[in-house]
Each structure stands twice: as C-alpha cells, then as structure tokens.
BATI-727828 format. One record per residue (C-alpha): x, y, z; residue in three letters. Coordinates in steps of 0.25 Angstrom, whole numbers. Example, Ala and Ser with C-alpha at 12.3 -4.5 7.8 and 13.67 -1.06 7.14 Angstrom:
BEGIN
49, -18, 31, ALA .
55, -4, 29, SER .
This chain:
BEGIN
78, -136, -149, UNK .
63, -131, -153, UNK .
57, -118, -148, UNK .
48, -125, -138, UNK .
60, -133, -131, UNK .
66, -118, -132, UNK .
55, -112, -126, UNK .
54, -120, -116, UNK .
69, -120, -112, UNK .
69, -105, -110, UNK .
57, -106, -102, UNK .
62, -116, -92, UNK .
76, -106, -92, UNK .
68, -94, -88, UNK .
66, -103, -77, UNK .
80, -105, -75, UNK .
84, -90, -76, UNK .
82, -82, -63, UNK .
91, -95, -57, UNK .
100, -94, -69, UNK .
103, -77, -66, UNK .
104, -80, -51, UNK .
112, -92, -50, UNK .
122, -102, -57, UNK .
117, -105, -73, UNK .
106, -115, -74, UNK .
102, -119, -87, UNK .
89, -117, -94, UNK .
85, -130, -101, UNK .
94, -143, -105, UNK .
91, -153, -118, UNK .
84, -165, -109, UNK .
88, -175, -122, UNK .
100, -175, -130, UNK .
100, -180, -145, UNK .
102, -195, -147, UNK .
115, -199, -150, UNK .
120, -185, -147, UNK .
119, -183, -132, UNK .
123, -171, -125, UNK .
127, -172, -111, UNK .
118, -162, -104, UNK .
123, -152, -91, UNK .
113, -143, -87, UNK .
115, -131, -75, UNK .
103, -134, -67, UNK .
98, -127, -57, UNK .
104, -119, -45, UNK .
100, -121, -31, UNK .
106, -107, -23, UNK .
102, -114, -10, UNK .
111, -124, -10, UNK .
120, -117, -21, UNK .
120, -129, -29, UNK .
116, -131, -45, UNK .
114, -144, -53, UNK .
120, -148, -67, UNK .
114, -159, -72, UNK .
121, -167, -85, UNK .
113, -176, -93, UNK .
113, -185, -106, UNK .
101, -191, -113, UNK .
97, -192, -125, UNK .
85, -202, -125, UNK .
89, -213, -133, UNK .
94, -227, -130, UNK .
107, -225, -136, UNK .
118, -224, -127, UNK .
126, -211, -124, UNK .
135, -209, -112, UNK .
143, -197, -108, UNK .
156, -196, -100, UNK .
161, -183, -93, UNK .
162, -173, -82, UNK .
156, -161, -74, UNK .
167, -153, -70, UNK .
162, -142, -61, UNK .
171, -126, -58, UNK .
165, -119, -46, UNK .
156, -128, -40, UNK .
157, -142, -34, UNK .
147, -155, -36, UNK .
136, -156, -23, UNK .
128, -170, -29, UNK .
127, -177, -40, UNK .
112, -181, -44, UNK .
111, -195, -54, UNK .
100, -203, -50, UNK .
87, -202, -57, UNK .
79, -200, -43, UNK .
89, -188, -38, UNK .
87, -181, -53, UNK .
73, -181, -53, UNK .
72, -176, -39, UNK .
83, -165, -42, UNK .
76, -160, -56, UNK .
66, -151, -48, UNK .
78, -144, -40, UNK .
90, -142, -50, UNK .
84, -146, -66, UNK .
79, -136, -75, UNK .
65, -131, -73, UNK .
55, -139, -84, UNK .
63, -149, -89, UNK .
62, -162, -89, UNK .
73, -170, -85, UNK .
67, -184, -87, UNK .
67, -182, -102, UNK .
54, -188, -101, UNK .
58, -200, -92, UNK .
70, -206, -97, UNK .
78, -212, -84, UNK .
86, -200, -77, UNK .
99, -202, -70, UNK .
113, -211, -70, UNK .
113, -227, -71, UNK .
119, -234, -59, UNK .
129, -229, -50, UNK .
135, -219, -56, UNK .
146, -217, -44, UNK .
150, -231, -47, UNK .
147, -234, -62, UNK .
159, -236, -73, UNK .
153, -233, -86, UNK .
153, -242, -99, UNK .
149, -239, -112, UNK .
134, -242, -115, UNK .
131, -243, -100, UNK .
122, -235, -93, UNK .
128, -233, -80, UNK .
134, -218, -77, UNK .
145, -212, -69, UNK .
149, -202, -59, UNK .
160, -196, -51, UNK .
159, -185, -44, UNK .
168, -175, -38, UNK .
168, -160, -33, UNK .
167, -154, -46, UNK .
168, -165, -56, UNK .
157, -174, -61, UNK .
161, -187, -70, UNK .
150, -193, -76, UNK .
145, -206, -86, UNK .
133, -205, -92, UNK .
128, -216, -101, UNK .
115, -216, -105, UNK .
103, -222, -114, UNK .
89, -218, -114, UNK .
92, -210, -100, UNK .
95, -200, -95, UNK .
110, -200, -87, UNK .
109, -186, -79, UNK .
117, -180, -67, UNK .
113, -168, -58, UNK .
127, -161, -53, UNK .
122, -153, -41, UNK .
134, -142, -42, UNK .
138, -135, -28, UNK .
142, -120, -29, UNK .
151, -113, -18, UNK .
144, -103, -8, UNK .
146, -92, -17, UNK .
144, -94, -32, UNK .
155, -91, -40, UNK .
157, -97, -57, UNK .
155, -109, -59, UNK .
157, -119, -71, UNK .
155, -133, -74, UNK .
162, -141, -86, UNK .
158, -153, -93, UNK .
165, -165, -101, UNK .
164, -177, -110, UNK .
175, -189, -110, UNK .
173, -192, -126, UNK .
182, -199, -136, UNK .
190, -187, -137, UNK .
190, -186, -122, UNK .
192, -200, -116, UNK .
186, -200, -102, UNK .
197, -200, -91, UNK .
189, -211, -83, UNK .
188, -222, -95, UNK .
173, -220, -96, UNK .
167, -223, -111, UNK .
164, -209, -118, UNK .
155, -200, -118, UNK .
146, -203, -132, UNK .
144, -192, -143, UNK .
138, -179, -138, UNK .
140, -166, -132, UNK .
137, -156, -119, UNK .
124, -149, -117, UNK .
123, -137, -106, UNK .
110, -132, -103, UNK .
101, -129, -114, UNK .
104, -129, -129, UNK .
102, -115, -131, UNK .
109, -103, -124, UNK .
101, -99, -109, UNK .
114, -99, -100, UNK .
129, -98, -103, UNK .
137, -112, -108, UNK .
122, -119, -112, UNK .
120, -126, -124, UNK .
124, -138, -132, UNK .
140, -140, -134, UNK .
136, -150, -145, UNK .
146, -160, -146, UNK .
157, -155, -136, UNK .
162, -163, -123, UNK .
166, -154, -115, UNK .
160, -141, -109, UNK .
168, -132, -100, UNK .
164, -122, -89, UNK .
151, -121, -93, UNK .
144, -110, -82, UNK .
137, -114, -69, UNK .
139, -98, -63, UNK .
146, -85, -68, UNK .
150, -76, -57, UNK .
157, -61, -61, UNK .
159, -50, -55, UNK .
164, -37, -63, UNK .
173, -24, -60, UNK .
167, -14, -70, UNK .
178, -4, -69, UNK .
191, -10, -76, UNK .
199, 0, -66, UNK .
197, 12, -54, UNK .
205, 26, -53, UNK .
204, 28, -38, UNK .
211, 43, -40, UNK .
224, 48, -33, UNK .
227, 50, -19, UNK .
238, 60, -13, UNK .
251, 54, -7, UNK .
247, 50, 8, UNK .
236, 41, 5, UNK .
222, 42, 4, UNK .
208, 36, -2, UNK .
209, 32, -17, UNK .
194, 32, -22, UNK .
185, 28, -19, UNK .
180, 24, -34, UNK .
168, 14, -38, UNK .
169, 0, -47, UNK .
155, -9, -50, UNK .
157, -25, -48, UNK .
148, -30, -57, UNK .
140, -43, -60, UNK .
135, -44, -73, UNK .
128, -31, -72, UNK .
117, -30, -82, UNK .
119, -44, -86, UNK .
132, -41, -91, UNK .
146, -48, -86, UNK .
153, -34, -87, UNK .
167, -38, -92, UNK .
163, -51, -101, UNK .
171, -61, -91, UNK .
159, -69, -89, UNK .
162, -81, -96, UNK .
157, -84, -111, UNK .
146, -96, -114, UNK .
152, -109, -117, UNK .
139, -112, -128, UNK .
130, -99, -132, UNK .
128, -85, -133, UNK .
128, -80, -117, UNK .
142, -71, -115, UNK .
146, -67, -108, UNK .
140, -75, -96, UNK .
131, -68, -86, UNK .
133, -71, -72, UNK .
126, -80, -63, UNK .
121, -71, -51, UNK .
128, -63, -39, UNK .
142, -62, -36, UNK .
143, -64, -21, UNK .
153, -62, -12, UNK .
160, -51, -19, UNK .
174, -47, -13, UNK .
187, -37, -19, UNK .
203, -39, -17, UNK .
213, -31, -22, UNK .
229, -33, -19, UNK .
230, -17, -19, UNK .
234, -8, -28, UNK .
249, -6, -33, UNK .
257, 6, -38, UNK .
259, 6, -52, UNK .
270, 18, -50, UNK .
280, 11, -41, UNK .
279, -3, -40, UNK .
278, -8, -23, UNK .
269, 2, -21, UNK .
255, -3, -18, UNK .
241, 0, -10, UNK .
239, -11, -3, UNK .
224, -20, -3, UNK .
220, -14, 11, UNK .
219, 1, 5, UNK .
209, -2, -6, UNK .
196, -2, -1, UNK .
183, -8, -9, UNK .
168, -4, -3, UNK .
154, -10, -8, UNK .
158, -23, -15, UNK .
145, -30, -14, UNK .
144, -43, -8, UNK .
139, -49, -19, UNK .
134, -44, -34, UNK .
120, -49, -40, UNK .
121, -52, -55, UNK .
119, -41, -63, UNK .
122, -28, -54, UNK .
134, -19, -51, UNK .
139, -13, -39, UNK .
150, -2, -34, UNK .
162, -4, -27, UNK .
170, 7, -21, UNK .
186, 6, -20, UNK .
194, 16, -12, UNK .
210, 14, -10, UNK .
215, 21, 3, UNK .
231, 23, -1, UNK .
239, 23, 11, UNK .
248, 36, 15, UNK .
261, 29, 11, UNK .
258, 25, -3, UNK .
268, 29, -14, UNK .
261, 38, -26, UNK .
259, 31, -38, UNK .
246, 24, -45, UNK .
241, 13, -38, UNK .
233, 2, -45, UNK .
226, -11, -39, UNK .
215, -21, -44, UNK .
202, -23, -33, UNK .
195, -36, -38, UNK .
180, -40, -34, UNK .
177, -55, -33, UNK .
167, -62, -30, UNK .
172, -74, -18, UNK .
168, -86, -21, UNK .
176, -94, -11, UNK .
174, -85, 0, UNK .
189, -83, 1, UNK .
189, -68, 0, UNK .
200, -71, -11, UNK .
197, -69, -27, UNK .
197, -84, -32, UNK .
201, -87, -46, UNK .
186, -90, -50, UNK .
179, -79, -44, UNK .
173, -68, -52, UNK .
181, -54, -49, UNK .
185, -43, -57, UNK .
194, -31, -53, UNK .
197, -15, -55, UNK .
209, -9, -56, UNK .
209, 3, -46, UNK .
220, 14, -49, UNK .
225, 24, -36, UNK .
235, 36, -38, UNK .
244, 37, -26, UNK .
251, 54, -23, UNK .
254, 63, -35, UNK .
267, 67, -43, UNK .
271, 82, -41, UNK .
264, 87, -53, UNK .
250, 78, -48, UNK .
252, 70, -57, UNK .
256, 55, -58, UNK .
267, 48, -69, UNK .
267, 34, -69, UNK .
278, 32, -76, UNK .
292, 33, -73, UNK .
299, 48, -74, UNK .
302, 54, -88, UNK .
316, 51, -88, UNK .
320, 59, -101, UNK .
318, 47, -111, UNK .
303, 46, -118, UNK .
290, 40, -113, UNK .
289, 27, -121, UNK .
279, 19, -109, UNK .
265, 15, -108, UNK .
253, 23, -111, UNK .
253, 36, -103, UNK .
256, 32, -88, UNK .
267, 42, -86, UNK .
273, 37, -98, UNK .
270, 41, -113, UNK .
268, 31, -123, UNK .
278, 36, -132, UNK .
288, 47, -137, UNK .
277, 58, -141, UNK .
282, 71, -136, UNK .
269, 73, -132, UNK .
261, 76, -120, UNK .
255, 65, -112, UNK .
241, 65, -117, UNK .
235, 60, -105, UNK .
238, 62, -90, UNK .
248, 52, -83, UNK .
236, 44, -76, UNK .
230, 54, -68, UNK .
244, 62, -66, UNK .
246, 75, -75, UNK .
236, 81, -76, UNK .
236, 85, -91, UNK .
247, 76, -94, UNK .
262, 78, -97, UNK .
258, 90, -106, UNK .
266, 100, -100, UNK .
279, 102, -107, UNK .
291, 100, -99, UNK .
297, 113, -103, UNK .
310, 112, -99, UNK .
310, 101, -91, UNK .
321, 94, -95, UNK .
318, 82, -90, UNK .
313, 78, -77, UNK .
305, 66, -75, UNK .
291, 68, -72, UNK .
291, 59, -59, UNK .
276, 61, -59, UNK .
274, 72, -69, UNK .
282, 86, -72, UNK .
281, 96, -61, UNK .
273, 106, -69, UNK .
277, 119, -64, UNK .
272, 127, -75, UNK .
285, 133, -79, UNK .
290, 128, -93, UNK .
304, 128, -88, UNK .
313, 117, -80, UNK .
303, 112, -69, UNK .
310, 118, -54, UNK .
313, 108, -45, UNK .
313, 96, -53, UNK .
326, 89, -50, UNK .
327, 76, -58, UNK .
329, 87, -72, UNK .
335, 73, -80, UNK .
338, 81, -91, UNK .
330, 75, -103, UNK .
316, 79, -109, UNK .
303, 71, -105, UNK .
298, 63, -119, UNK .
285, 65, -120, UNK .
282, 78, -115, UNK .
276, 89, -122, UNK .
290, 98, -129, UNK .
299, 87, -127, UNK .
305, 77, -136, UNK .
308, 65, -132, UNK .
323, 60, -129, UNK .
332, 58, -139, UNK .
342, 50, -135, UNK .
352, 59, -131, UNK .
358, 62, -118, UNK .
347, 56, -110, UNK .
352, 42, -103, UNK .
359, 51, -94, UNK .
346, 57, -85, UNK .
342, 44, -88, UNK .
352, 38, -81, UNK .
350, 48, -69, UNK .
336, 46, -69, UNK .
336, 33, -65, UNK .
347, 36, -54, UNK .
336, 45, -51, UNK .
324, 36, -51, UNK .
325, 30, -35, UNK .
323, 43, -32, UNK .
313, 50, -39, UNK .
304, 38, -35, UNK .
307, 40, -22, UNK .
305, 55, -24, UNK .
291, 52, -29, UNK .
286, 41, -20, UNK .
282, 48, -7, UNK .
C-alpha cells in the first residue's frame, strides 16, 4: 500500500475512533479490489448503531476482472444473532450512508453491486453467476460467484440488551475442505478483515488461509486488583470482620490489568483494550469455609458487599467495601471464601460462563487459642514437622525456631523454648507461662519433645509410637476441648 492510500486510511479511521473506544470495533478502511487471480474475501466490522443496538459486517469479493472466481463459506456468529440480511444492489447503496465506512467508495467506481438472482433459491454451478444464501440465527452460508462485479452481503448483527464479548468466525469450503452442501469450491485466495495494516485487534490480511476464528466484534472485562483480602480477627461470640477496600477495574489507564484480554489474531495490539462500559455489575460468593476444621462454614448471607457500581466506564476504577458479620455460634478457625464481581449480561442475576468476572480471595479469623495465637496445623504429637511451609507446620526437621509467626497466631513465632516441656501439643500454641520449667496445668504432657522447637531435637525413633498412640485416643477430645 502507498503513503497516500495510507494516509487516507488513517484519516477516515480517526473518523471511526470516538465509535470504536465507546462501542463494538468497527474497522478503519478495507482494500475496495483484491488482486486478480488472487481474491481475498473481504469481512469488514462496519459501523455500530447504539439506538437499535445493532452493527453491520459486510463480506465481499471483487477483483475487477472478467475472470471468474467464486467463494463458498460461512459467517458463524458468538454472542450476537443475525437481525437482516442486505444483497440487493438498491438496499446496499441505500445502507452505505448508515452502516459503511466514512469516505470510501463502495461502488469501486461503478462496477455492479450486489448478488445475481435469487439467492434464497439459487443452486450454484461452476462458472455461473448466480449466488446463494441460507440464513439462520447465527449462521450465515453463502455462494459467491463473480466476474467483473461485485458479490457483497450486509449482515446486520443484533446485540443483546446489555453488551457482553462478542466474536464472529469465518470459513472457506476448498479442496482440502469439501463443502458439506456439495457446492463447487471456493477458487485460490485467502480472508482479508478490516484493513491491511494494524488499526484494531484481529485486522489485516491472513494471506492464503480459509478459515478465521473468533475474530473480535466486543471485549468486555472487569478486573479484581487485589489477588486476596485479610479481614482481621474477631473474638469467639461473633462480630464484624472488616470492613477492608478491593478496586474493580476496567481497563484503567488503557491497560487490561491481569492480561486476560485476549491476544490479536493478525498484528501487534496485546493485550486487547476493551470496547466501553461494563454495565450491570453484580457479586456472589458461596461463603466463606474454615480451613481449620472441615463443616465449619460462614454462610453467603453474613458477607456483605457495599458500593459496586452499576456499571464501569472504560478506563476507570472504583472502591468496593467487604464486611463479614460472623455469627455468634461459629467454631474458631480461619475462614476463607471467594466474592466474585461479574458483569450480567443475561439479566439473570447468575454468573454465566461468558460473562467478564474476576474474584478475591477474602481471609477471616474466628476466637483465639489460649496463648492468642492461632496454629493451623494439627498438634505436635512428639514426631517432627515435615508439612507445608509454616501454617502451623514446619517445612522440615530444623531444630529451629519458626522464623515467622503461624499466620497472624504467635506473636514472635514458636521461638520460646519449651524448656521442659516434655511434650505437649501445642493445640494452638504453647501456654507461655514464662517459667522454663514444666508448663502447670497442661494435662495432655505426651511425654515426647516438640521437633523443631528451639533446645529440642528431633525424635529419634525411640519410644515414641506410644504417646503417639494415646494422642490419637486423645484427638476427639481435644478438638472438642477447642471448639467452643
């Protein structure tokens, strides 16, 4: 393509560009005339009418000469269904001012526009003329055969009351692809979307491919920026957890926050920017359950979200607030749930597999241990910590102190020694006394040393199945002992 065709493309899509950041993509210039004997079959996004909440793709093939080439394929739609269908030369020229592309001229300087006969009725042959279409929701079937002219279709695309992501996909019945109808092939050449050079996401000439898949009509996204939410503690009998602040995000500063956007299909333009507002924002969460003792859970009724906005214009952010009221009765432990912002599309006030959402992971401690301190794990039964990284367990036979506290339970970690402890489970953390001798009033003394804690060596082998063995005699109890 020369500088001036350049220039004048990128004119007529600054034309296009306050429609294209509001609404679905609309294309900035097509290629009007494909090379001879190398036709491209031509789909461009046209433009977007918001008053009826319809948008046109047109598909065309001409390449100006007399030889004859003929394409045979489909328009397969995702999101959106199929309003009209404009073939006759009249309807085109009439439609051109409301849905083609500022400046260009359509006529290719006046060759004859539109499809030969019925095209309802028509059964293609090789070297005829005569086109086809079958129409259905979101499946267009055409046959174009074509000469000197110009074999064009409008495909007036109809979106759902609220926008959501919406794709379309087009294919090409060749030798290597029989088509399923019996209809000739389509002759040697490729898909063109849009223009030849990069304006909006999955543009551009795919050469000599035959099929192109979910090319971009809208993208919709709505981000969490926070991955996850520490709500704090509350004290056994219930109360307010939070509140504590997330952002919802769409595409702030021009930027799809998590990359989930989608890549382009044909050029440079990753990740994909959305397409304008995400309107009718809701949240759901199934509640939050306790990772302590499995059954216990805070049901979806006690976790409260304020100041979701309704919708979310492209390009800002905005603060939600989660609170979680813990009932009175609820078992201590750590209670962790997912809340997940959507944006409902079907108007079901349910997330649907299609619509844009993301989630954060909200974390709520329930009572405190008798030393105010909360051990994940299960008690030290005499035998080394060989678990996961420190949640109440160590991550291996160190002899050290824990380097970090228990997720918010001791305060300065196990790095007290249990001088003379001689081995009872910490059920939540030692009883820190301050005297160095045998902790009063601990009665479940199992008789081994705690691996891992500082002035203690692990197990060695000897003599210990036996407190094992009573400790898990023991276990009903304690769990009982520790659950209010």
């Amino acid at each position: 393509m020369n500088a001036t065709r350049l220039i004048a493309a990128l004119l007529l899509w600054s034309f296009a560009l306050p429609a294209a950041a509001q609404t679905p993509l609309v294309d900035g210039a097509f290629t009007p005339r494909s090379a001879d004997n190398d036709p491209d079959l031509v789909v461009v996004r046209e433009r977007f009418d918001p008053a009826t909440n319809q948008q046109s793709l047109y598909l065309r093939l001409h390449d100006g000469a007399r030889d004859f080439q003929s394409m045979s394929g489909e328009l397969l739609l995702t999101g959106a269904t199929v309003a009209e269908v404009l073939w006759r030369a009249d309807d085109l020229a009439a439609s051109d001012a409301r849905w083609g592309l500022p400046g260009l001229d359509y006529s290719a300087g006046g060759a004859a526009r539109g499809l030969e006969g019925d095209p309802f009725t028509n059964r293609p042959a090789r070297g005829e003329d005569l086109d086809l279409l079958d129409v259905s929701p979101q499946r267009v079937r055409f046959w174009f055969g074509s000469r000197a002219d110009i074999d064009e279709v409008r495909v007036i695309v109809q979106y759902p009351p609220t926008l959501g992501n919406t794709r379309f996909s087009v294919r090409l019945y060749h030798a290597r692809r029989p088509d399923p109808a019996g209809l000739p092939l389509s002759t040697d050449g490729g898909i063109q979307i849009g223009a030849l050079f990069d304006i909006v996401p999955d543009d551009g000439d795919y050469s000599e491919v035959f099929e192109v898949e979910d090319v971009k009509l809208r993208v919709e996204d709505v981000d969490i920026v926070e991955r996850s939410l520490d709500l704090g503690q509350v004290e056994e009998g219930g109360g307010l957890a939070g509140p504590r602040q997330f952002l919802v995000d769409n595409d702030f500063g021009g930027v799809d926050f998590d990359q989930d956007n989608g890549f382009d299909l044909n050029g440079v333009i990753t990740p994909i920017p959305t397409s304008g507002a995400v309107e009718q924002l809701r949240w759901t969460t199934e509640g939050l359950a306790s990772e302590t003792f499995e059954g216990d859970v805070i049901a979806p009724e006690h976790v409260r979200v304020d100041g979701l906005p309704a919708s979310l214009a492209r390009g800002s952010r905005a603060p939600v607030q989660v609170t979680v009221d813990v009932p009175a009765e609820t078992p201590i432990g750590v209670y962790r749930g997912r809340i997940t912002v959507y944006e409902d599309n079907s108007l079901d006030d349910m997330l649907g597999r299609d619509e844009p959402n993301d989630s954060v992971i909200v974390t709520v401690v329930v009572g405190t241990p008798p030393d105010g301190g909360i051990d994940l794990g299960p008690p030290d039964l005499g035998v080394p910590d060989v678990g996961v990284d420190d949640v109440g367990v160590d991550a291996g036979i160190d002899a050290r102190p824990d380097a970090a506290p228990d997720l918010g339970a001791d305060a300065g970690g196990d790095a007290t020694a249990d001088l003379g402890d001689p081995g009872a489970p910490d059920l939540g953390g030692d009883l820190r006394d301050g005297n160095a001798g045998p902790e009063a009033g601990a009665p479940f003394d199992l008789g081994s040393p705690r691996g891992g804690a500082l002035g203690c060596d692990a197990a060695d082998g000897r003599g210990w199945p036996w407190p094992l063995l009573l400790a898990a005699l023991a276990w009903p109890a304690l769990r009982r002992r520790w659950r209010p």
